[in-house]
LUMDREN-548176 format. One line per 4 residues: their letters; for each residue y, z, x of C-alpha. Coordinates in steps of 0.25 Angstrom, whole numbers, plus 2048, in hexadecimal, padded with zeros to 3 digits. Example, Ala and Ser with C-alpha at 12.3 -4.5 7.8 and 13.67 -1.06 7.14 Angstrom:
<pts>
as	7EE/81F/831 ~ 7FC/81D/837
</pts>
This chain:
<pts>
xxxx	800/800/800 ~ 80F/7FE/805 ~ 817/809/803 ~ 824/805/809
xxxx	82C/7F7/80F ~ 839/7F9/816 ~ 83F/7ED/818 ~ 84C/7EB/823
xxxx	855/7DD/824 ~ 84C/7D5/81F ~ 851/7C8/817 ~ 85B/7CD/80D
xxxx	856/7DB/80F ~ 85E/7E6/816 ~ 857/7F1/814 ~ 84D/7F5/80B
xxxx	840/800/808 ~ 834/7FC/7FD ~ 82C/809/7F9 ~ 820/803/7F2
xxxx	818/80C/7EA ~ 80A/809/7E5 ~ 807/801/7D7 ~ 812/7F6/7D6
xxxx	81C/7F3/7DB ~ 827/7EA/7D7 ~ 832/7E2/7E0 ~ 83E/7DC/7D8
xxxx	84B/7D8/7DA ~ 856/7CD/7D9 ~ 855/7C7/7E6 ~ 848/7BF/7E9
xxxx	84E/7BE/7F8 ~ 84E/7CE/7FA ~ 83E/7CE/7F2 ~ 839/7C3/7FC
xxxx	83D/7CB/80A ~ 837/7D7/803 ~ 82A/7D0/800 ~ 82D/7C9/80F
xxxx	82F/7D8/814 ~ 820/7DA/80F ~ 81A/7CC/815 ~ 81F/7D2/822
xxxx	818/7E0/822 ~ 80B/7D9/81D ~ 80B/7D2/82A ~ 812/7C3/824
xxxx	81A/7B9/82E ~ 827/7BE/832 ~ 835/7B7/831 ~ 842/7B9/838
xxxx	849/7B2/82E ~ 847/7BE/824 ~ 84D/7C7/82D ~ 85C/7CB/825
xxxx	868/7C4/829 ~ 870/7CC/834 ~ 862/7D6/837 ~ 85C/7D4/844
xxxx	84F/7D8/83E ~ 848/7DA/832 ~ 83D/7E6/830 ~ 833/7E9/825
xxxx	82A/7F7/826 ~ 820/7FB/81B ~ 817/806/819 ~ 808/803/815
xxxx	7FE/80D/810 ~ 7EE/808/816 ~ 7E6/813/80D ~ 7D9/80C/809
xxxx	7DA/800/814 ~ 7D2/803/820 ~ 7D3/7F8/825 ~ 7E2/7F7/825
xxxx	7E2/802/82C ~ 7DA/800/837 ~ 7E1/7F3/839 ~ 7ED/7FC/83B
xxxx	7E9/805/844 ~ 7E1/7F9/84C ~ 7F0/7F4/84D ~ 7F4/802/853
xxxx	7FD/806/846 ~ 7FF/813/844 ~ 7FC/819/834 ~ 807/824/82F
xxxx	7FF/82F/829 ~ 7FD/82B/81A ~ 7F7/81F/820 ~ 803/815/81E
xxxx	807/80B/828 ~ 814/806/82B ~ 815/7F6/82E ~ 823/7F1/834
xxxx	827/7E4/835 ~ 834/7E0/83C ~ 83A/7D1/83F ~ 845/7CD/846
xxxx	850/7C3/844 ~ 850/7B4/84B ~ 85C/7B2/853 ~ 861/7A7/85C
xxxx	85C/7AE/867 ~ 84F/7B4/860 ~ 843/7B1/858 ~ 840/7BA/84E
xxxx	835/7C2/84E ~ 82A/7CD/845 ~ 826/7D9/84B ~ 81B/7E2/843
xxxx	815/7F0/843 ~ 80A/7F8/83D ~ 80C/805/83E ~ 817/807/849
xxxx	80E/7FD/851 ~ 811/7F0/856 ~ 806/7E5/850 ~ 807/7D6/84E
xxxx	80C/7D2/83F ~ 7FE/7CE/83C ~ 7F7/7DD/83C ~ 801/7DF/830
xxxx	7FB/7D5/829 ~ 7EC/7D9/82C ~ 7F1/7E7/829 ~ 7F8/7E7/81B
xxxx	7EE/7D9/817 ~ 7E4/7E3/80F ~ 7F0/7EB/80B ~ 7FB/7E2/804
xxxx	7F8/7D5/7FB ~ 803/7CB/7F8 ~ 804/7C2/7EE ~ 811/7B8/7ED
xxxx	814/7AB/7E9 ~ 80B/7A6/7F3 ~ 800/7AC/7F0 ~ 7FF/7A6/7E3
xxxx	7FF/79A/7E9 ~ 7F5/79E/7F0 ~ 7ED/7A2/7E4 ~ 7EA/794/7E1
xxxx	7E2/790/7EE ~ 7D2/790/7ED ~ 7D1/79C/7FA ~ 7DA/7A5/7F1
xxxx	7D3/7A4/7E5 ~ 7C5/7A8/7ED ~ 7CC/7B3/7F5 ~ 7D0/7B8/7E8
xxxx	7C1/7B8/7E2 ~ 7BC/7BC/7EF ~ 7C5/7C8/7EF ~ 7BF/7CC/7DF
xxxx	7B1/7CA/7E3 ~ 7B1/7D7/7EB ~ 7AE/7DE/7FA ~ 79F/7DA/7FB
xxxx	7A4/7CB/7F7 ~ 7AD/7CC/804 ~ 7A4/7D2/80C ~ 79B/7C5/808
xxxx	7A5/7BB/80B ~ 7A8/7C0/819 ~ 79A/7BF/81A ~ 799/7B2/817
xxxx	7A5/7AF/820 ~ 79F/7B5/82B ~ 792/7AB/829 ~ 79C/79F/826
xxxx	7A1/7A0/832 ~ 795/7A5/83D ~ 78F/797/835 ~ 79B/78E/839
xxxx	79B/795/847 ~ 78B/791/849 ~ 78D/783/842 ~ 798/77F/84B
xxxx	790/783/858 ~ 785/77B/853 ~ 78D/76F/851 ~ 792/770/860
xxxx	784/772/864 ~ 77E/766/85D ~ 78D/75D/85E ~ 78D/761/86C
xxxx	77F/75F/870 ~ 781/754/87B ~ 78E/75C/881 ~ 787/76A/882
xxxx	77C/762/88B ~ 784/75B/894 ~ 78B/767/895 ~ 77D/76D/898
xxxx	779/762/8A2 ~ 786/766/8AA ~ 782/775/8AC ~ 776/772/8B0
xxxx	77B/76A/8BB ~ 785/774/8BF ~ 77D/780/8BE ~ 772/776/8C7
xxxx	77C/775/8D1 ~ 781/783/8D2 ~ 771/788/8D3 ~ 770/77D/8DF
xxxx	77B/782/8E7 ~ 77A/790/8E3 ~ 787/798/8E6 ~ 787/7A6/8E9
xxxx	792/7AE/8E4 ~ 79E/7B0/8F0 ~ 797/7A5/8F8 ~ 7A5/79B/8F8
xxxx	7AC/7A6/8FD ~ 7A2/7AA/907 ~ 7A1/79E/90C ~ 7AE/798/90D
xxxx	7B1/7A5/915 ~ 7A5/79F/920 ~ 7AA/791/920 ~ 7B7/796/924
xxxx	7B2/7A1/930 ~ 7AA/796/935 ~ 7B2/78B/934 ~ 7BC/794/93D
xxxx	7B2/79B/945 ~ 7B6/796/953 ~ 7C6/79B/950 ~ 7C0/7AA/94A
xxxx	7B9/7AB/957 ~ 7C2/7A8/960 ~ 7CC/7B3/957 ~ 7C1/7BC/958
xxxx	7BD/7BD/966 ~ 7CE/7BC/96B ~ 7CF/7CA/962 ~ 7C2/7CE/966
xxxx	7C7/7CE/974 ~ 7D5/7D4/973 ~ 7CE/7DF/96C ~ 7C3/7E2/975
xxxx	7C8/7DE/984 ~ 7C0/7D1/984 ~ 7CC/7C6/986 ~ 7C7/7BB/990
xxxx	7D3/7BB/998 ~ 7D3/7CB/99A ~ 7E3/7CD/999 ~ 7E3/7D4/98B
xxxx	7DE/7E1/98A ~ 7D6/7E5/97E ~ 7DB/7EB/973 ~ 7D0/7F7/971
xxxx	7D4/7F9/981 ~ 7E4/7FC/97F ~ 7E0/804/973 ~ 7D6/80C/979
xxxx	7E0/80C/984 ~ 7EB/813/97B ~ 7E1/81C/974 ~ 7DF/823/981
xxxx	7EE/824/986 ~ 7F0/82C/977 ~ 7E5/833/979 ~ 7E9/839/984
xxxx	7F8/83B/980 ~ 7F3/840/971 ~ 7F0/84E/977 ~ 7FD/852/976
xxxx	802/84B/969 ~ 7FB/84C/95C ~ 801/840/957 ~ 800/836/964
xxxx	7F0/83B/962 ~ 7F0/834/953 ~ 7F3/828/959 ~ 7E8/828/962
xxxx	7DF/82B/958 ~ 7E3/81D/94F ~ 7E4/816/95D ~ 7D6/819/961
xxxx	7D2/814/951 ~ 7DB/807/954 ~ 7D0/807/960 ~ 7C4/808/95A
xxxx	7C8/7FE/94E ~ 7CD/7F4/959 ~ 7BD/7F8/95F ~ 7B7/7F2/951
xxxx	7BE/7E6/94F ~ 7BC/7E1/95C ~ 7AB/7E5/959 ~ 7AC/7DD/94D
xxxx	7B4/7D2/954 ~ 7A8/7D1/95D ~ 79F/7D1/953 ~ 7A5/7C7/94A
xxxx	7A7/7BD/958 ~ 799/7C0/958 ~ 795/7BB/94C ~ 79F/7B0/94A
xxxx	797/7A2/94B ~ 79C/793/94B ~ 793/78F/943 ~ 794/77E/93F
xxxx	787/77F/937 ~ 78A/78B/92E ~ 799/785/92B ~ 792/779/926
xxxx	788/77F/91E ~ 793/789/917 ~ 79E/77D/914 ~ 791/775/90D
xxxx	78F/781/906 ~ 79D/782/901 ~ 79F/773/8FD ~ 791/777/8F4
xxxx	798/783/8ED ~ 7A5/779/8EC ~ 79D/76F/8E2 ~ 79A/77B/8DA
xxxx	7A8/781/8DA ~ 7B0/776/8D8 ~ 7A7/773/8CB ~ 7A5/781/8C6
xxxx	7AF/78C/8C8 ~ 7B6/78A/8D4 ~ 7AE/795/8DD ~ 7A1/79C/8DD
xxxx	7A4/7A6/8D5 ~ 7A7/79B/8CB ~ 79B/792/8CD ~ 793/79D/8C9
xxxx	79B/7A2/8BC ~ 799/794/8B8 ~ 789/794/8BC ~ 787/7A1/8B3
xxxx	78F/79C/8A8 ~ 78A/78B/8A8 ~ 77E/793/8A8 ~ 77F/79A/89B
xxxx	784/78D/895 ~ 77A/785/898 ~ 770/78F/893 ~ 779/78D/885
xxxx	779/77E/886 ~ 768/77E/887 ~ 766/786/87B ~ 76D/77E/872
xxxx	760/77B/86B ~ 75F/78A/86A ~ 76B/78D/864 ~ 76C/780/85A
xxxx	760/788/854 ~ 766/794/854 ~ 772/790/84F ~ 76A/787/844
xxxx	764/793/842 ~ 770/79B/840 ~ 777/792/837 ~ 76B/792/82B
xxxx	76C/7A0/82B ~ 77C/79F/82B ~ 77A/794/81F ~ 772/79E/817
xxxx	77C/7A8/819 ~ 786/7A2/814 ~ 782/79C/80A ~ 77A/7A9/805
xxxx	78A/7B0/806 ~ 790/7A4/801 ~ 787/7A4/7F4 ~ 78A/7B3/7F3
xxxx	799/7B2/7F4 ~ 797/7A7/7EA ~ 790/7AF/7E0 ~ 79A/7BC/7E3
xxxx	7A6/7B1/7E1 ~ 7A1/7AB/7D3 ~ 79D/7B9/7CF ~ 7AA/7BF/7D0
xxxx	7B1/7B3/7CD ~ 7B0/7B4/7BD ~ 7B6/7C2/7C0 ~ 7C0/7BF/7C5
xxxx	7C3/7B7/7BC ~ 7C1/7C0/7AF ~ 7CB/7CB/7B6 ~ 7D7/7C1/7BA
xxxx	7D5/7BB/7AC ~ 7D7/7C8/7A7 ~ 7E2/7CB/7B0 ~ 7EA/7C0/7AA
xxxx	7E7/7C2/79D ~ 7F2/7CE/7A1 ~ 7F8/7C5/7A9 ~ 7FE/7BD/79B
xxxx	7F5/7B4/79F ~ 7EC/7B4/792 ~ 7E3/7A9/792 ~ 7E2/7A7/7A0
xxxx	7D7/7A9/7A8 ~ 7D1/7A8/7B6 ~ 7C5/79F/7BA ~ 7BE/7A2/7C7
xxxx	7B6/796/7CA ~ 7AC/798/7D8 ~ 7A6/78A/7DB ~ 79C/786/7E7
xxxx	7A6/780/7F2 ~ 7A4/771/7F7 ~ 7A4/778/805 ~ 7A0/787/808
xxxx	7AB/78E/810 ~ 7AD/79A/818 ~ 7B1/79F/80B ~ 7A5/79F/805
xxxx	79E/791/7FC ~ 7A5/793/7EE ~ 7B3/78C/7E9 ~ 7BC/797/7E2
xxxx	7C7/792/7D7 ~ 7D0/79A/7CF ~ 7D1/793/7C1 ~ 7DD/798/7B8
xxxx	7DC/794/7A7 ~ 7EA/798/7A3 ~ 7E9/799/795 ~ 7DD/797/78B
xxxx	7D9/789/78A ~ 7DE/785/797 ~ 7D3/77E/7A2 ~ 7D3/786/7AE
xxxx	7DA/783/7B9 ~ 7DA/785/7C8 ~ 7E2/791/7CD ~ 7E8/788/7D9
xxxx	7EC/77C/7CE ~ 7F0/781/7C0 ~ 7F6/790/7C2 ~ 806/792/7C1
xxxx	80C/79A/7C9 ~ 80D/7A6/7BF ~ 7FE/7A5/7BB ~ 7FB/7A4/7CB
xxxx	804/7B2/7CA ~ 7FC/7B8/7C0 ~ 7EE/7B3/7C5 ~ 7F1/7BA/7D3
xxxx	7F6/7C6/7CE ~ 7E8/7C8/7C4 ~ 7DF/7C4/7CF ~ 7E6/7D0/7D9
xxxx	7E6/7D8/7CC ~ 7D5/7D4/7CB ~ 7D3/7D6/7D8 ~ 7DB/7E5/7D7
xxxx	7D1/7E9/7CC ~ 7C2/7E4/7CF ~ 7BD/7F0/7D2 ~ 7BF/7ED/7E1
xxxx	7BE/7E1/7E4 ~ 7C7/7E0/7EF ~ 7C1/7E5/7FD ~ 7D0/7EC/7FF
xxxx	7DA/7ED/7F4 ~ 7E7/7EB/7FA ~ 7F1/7F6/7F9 ~ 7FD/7ED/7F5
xxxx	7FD/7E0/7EE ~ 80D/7D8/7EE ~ 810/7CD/7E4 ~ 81B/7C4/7E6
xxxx	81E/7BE/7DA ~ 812/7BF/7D3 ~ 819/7BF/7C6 ~ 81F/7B1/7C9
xxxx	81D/7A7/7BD ~ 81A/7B2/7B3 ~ 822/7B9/7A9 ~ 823/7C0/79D
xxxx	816/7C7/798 ~ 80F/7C2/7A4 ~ 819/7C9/7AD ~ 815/7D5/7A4
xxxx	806/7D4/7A9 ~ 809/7CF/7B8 ~ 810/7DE/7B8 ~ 805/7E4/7B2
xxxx	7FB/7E0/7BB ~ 802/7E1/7C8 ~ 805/7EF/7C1 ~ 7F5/7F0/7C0
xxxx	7F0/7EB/7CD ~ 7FC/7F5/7D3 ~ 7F2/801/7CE ~ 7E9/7FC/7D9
xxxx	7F2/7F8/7E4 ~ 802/7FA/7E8 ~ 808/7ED/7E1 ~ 815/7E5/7E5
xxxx	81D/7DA/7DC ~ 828/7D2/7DF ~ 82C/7CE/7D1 ~ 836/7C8/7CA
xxxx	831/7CD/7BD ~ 835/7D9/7B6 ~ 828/7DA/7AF ~ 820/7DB/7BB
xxxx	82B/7E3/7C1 ~ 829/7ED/7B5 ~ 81B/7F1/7B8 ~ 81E/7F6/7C7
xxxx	81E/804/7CC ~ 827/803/7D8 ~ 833/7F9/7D3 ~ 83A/7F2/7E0
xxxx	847/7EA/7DE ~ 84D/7E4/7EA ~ 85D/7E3/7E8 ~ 867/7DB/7ED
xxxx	875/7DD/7F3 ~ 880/7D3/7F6 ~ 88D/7D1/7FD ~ 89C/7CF/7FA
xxxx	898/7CD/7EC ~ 891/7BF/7EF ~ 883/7BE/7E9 ~ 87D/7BD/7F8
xxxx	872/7C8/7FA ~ 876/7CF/806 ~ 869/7D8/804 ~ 85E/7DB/7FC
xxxx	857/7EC/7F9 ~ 84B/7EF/7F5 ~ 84C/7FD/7EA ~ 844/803/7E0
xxxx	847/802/7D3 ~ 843/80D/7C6 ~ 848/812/7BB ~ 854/80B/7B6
xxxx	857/802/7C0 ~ 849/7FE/7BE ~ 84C/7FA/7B0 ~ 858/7F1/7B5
xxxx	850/7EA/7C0 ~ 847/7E4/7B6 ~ 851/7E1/7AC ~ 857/7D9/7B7
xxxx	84B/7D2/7BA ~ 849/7D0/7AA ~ 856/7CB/7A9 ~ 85F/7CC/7B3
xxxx	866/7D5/7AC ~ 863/7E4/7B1 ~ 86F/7E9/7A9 ~ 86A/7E2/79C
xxxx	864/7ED/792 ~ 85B/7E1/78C ~ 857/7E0/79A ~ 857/7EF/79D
xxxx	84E/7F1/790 ~ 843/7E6/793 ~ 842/7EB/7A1 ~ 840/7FB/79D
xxxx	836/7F6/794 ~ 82E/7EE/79D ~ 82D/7FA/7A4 ~ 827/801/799
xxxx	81D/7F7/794 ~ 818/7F8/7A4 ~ 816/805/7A2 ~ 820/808/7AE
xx	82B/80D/7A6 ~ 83A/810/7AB
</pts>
């Protein structure tokens, strides 16, 4: 349920506060523009496409809070709470949404949150979805198309029929999926073996030259030390001898010989200084470090070979790997990611007789599946079709539609779809003796009004037909085309199904208006005298001032006793009194 819309600078709204109460309530008023941004001021809590152009003239942004109540929607409110919303303490949620101006300089842009939280405009939308139902001019519309008219059964025939349908969906699809792949198996037969052929050959070739993990880099490290094994040596055995005394021409002493030389000399000198004896300590470790290299020098001249035949045998190596790397991965590493999975592929590509069984196999048990759910929906569907029809027929029987009735027709589909193998058509009769008619072609306007608005009203009162009732139903117009007594009834059946669930009208109707609990009028004031709306008000209206907005709206008059004495008599007859 919404309990509360606060609206700021938006269209021809300054500033204005809706309290909405449960059972109906009523929006009226003389200007439609101020209506629409309220209705606009709706669509955007509920998650609808924002537009900069609605922010007010002058305002640099626009803002709409409203409070919801989630009691008896679980899964509302684990959505919320998924989105990291916080819930006050009698289980309300606050939604915000803010949009600022366009400019020269600046695109206009929508900000949402859900309980104090920053979240993308569509969490609103997956939020209040099972909460709030609009109807408008649109919707109507709507009403005539062939998916509208089996949602609407759909919706009559109850949870377990719900639960059948998204089984059926489920086994619609997994068959669409399996059907697909055995298309491209079978289309594709002569592409998936030449792709076959080819990773046999590669994975051939890779057993052939067998690389081992690391062996590029290990061997381009050899090719270039023996490429180079005659300038290494010659490096080697000159540091060799400056280290360890061994120079050919005997000029140079050796480095561990002048360090030795000066261990001794602070040695000696150490005795009688603490700190000149540290320093012989790390000079005598300078010694022995000098002592290991030149050992290891020693041993790596001893090692290091000149070698012609291994250099040629390591750069043949090398130009093998090189066919395999420039073909499969660019190194080693990547020869053999690509070996593991051609591998794997190719086992797929084999088994394609396999898995063409399989998935033959698969598909009749999908095709019974279906077709056992399908004949089950069908049989559910024509069931509660003649149902349906009986109690919207009744409902507009009280709708000043006497005479007119409602004819649910469920036909086998040329094709069956996801939605399941039947064709659903609303048929209206509009008055005895009339053929019937399909919804979509011979319904006015007013009868698609009334149509709806018995269909919600059947849907409210089937026992619990619906999975979730939602907490708020909004009609935009749902009055337009009627009048007179049918007004009456529209009234009293929004009045009826508001027992159920909160209800809000925008009319234009007093006798609708006269059945609500909560009356809203929106006002208007203007400037300088000039009949230029400067900005619209939503109040609430009781009491007298009651009485004279719905002589207003009888006859523009709200001054007019005549007027005045129809309105308060309206009141009575619904029962709401003064």
């Amino acid at each position: 349920m919404i309990e509360e819309i606060r609206i700021s600078d938006l269209g021809v709204i300054g500033q204005a506060q809706m309290a909405l109460g449960p059972g109906l309530t009523v929006l009226t008023g003389e200007t439609g523009a101020g209506k629409t941004m309220v209705l606009t001021a709706l669509s955007l809590l509920l998650g609808g496409k924002a537009d900069p152009a609605t922010v007010r003239v002058g305002a640099t942004a626009a803002a709409v809070e409203g409070r919801v109540h989630l009691d008896g929607h679980p899964d509302a409110i684990a959505r919320a709470t998924d989105a990291g919303a916080e819930l006050d303490d009698d289980g309300s949620l606050v939604l915000l949404r803010t949009v600022t101006a366009a400019g020269p300089d600046s695109v206009g842009r929508s900000r949402a949150h859900l309980g104090g939280r920053s979240v993308p405009q569509g969490v609103l939308a997956e939020i209040t979805d099972a909460l709030v139902t609009v109807h408008g001019q649109a919707d109507q519309l709507r009403l005539r198309t062939p998916a509208a008219q089996r949602e609407a059964l759909d919706e009559f025939v109850g949870p377990e029929h719900r639960d059948r349908l998204a089984a059926y969906r489920v086994a619609w699809t997994t068959r669409a999926q399996v059907d697909a792949e055995l298309t491209e198996l079978v289309e594709r037969a002569q592409d998936r073996s030449r792709e076959a052929e080819l990773l046999r050959l590669g994975l051939a070739e890779v057993e052939r030259i067998d690389p081992q993990p690391e062996e590029d880099v290990a061997l381009a490290d050899e090719a270039e030390r023996l490429t180079h094994a005659e300038d290494l040596r010659s490096a080697a055995s000159a540091a060799h001898g400056a280290l360890a005394g061994e120079d050919e021409a005997g000029e140079a002493p050796a480095a561990t010989l002048l360090v030795d030389a000066a261990r001794r000399l602070l040695d000696q000198a150490g005795a009688h200084d603490p700190t000149l004896a540290a320093l012989a300590t790390r000079v005598a470790e300078a010694g022995y470090l000098l002592a290991d290299v030149a050992t290891d020098l020693a041993g790596y001249l001893q090692d290091l070979q000149a070698d012609p035949a291994r250099l040629e045998a390591v750069q043949s190596r090398r130009a093998e790997l090189a066919t395999l790397t420039r073909s499969h991965g660019g190194d080693v590493a990547g020869v053999l990611a690509w070996a593991r999975q051609a591998g794997l592929r190719l086992l797929e590509l084999e088994d394609d007789g396999g898995r063409i069984e399989a998935l033959l196999t698969r598909r009749t048990e999908l095709d019974a599946e279906v077709e056992a759910l399908a004949g089950e929906i069908g049989a559910a569907r024509r069931a509660a079709a003649t149902r349906l029809a009986e109690s919207v027929t009744a409902e507009l029987a009280g709708l000043a539609m006497a005479g007119a009735r409602l004819e649910v027709a469920v036909e086998d589909a040329d094709e069956p779809s996801v939605h399941g193998a039947d064709r659903v058509e609303l048929l209206l009769v509009p008055h005895a003796g009339a053929p019937a008619r399909p919804l979509g072609k011979g319904a006015s306007g007013g009868e698609l009004s009334r149509v709806m608005l018995a269909i919600e009203v059947s849907l409210a009162t089937s026992g619990g037909a619906r999975a979730q009732m939602p907490g708020t139903f909004v009609f935009d117009e749902v009055d337009a085309g009627v009048g007179g007594k049918a007004a009456v009834e529209v009234g009293r059946r929004l009045a009826q199904l508001a027992r159920s669930a909160q209800v809000l009208v925008v009319t234009h109707l007093a006798q609708v208006a006269a059945f609500a609990d909560t009356h809203l009028v929106v006002t208007k004031s203007t400037a300088g005298g000039h009949d230029v709306v400067t900005e619209s008000d939503v109040r609430s209206v009781a009491g007298e001032d009651r009485v004279r907005e719905l002589a207003r709206m009888l006859a523009g008059q709200e001054d007019s006793e005549a007027a005045r004495a129809h309105a308060a008599e309206l009141l009575a007859q619904s029962g709401v009194g003064r």
